[in-house]
C-alpha positions as CSV (number, residue, x, y, z in Angstrom):
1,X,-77.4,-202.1,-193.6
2,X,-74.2,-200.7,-192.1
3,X,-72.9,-197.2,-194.2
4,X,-69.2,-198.2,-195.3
5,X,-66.5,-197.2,-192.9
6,X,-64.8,-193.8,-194.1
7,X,-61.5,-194.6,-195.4
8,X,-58.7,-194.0,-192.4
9,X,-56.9,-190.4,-195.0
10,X,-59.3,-188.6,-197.1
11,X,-56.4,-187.2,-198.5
12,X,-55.7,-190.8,-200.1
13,X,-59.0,-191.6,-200.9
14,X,-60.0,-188.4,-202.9
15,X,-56.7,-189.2,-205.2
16,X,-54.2,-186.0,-203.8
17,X,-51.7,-188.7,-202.0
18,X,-50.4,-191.0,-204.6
19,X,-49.0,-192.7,-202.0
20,X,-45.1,-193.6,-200.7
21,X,-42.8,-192.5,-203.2
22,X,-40.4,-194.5,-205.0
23,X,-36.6,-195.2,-203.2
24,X,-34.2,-194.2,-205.8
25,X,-31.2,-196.9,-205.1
26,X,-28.5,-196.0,-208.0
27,X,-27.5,-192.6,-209.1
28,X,-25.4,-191.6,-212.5
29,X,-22.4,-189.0,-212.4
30,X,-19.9,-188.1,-214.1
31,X,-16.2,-187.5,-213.3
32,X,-14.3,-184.6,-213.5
33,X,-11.5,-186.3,-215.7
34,X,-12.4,-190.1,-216.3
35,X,-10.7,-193.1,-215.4
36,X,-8.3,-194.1,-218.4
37,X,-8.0,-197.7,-219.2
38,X,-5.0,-199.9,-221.0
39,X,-6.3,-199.5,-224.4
40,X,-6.5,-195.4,-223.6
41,X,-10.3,-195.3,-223.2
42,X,-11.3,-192.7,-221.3
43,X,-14.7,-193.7,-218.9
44,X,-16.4,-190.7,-217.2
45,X,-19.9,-191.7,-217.2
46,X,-20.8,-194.3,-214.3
47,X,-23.8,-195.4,-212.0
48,X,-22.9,-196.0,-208.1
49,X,-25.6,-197.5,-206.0
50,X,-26.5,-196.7,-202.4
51,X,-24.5,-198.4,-199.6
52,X,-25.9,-201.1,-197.6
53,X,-24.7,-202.2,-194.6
54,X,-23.1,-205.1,-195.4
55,X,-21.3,-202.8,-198.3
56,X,-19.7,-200.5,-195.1
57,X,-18.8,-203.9,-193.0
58,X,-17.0,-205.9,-195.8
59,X,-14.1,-203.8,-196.3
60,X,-13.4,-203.8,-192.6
61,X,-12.3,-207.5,-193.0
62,X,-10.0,-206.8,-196.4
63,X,-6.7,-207.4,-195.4
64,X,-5.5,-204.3,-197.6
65,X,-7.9,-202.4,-195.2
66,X,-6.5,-203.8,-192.3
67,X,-2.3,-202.8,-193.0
68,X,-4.1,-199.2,-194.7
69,X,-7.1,-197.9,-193.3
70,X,-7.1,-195.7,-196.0
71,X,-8.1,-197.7,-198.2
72,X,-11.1,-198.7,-196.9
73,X,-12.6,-195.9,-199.5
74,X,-11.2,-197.5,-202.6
75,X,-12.5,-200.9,-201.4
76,X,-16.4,-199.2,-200.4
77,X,-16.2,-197.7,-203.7
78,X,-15.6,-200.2,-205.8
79,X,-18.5,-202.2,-204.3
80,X,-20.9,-199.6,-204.9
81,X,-20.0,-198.2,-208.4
82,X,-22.1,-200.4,-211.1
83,X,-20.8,-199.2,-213.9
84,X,-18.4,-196.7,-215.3
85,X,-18.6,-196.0,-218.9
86,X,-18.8,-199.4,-221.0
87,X,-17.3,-200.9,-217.8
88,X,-19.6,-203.0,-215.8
89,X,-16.9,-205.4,-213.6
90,X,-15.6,-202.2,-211.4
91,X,-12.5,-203.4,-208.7
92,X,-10.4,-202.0,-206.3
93,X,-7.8,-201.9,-209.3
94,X,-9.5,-199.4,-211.1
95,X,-10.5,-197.3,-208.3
96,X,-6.7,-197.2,-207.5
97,X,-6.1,-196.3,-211.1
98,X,-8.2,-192.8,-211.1
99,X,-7.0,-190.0,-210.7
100,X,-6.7,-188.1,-207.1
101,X,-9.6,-185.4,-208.2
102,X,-11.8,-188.4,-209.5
103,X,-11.3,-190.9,-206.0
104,X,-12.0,-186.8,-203.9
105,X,-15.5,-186.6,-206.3
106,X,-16.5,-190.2,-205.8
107,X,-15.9,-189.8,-201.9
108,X,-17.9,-187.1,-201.9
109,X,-20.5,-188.1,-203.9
110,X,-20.4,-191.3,-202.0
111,X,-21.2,-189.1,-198.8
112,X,-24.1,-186.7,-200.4
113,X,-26.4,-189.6,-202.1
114,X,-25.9,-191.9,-198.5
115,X,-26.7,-189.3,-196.1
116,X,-29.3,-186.9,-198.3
117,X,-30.5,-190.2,-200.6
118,X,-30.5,-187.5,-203.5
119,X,-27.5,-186.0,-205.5
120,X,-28.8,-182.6,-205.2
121,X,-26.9,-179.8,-203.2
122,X,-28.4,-176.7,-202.3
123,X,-26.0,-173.7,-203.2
124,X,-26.4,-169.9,-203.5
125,X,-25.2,-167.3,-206.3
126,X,-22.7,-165.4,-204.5
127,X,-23.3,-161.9,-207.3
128,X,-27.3,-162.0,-207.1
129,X,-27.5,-164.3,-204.1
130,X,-30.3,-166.8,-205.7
131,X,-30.8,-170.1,-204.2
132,X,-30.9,-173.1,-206.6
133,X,-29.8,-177.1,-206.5
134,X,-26.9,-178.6,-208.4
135,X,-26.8,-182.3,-209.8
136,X,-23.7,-183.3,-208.6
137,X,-24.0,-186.2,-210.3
138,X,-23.8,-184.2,-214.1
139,X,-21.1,-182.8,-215.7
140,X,-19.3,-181.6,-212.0
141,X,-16.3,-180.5,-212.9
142,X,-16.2,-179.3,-216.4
């Protein structure tokens, strides 16, 4: 009889690699001063989602797009953003609605989770020059 066949990573087989780690697909944040709806609500807490493809080809074809390319960021956003405070059916109506230094946080945050796949940014105390990561997702602005 035939000893079994090792396994192909020791590493994985002695329990240290628990194996591929999970994709994190939808990240919270909150804006700097909330999108204000008709009753007066203030919303600051909200979820956006990572970008597909198909999320980053869509807009191309809106006709708003098309006479404005700068809109194409207030279209891509409102696809991605899930929910903003108890708001869960987010439009290109209410991304018009925020305020500029809200849309300029989105955009960024837009950029960071889609390119790094986290919301962390590294950063460095400029008085004792320690290195640490910020959430841009929490509180960024306040």
């Amino acid at each position: 009889m035939a000893p079994p066949a090792a396994p192909l990573d020791s590493r994985s087989a002695a329990g240290l690699c628990s194996g591929p780690a999970a994709l994190q697909t939808e990240f919270s944040f909150t804006l700097p001063r909330g999108y204000v709806d008709s009753q007066g609500v203030v919303h600051r807490e909200g979820i956006m989602r990572l970008a597909t493809a198909r999320d980053e080809l869509l807009p191309l074809s809106d006709q708003r797009v098309r006479e404005n390319p700068a809109y194409l960021s207030v279209v891509l956003i409102s696809r991605l953003i899930t929910k903003l405070g108890d708001l869960t059916d987010i439009h290109a109506g209410i991304i018009e609605d925020l305020f500029a230094a809200d849309l300029a946080f989105l955009q960024k945050f837009y950029e960071k989770i889609n390119l790094d796949g986290t919301s962390l940014a590294s950063t460095v105390c400029p008085d004792c020059r320690h290195e640490f990561d910020v959430d841009l997702g929490s509180r960024l602005g306040e």
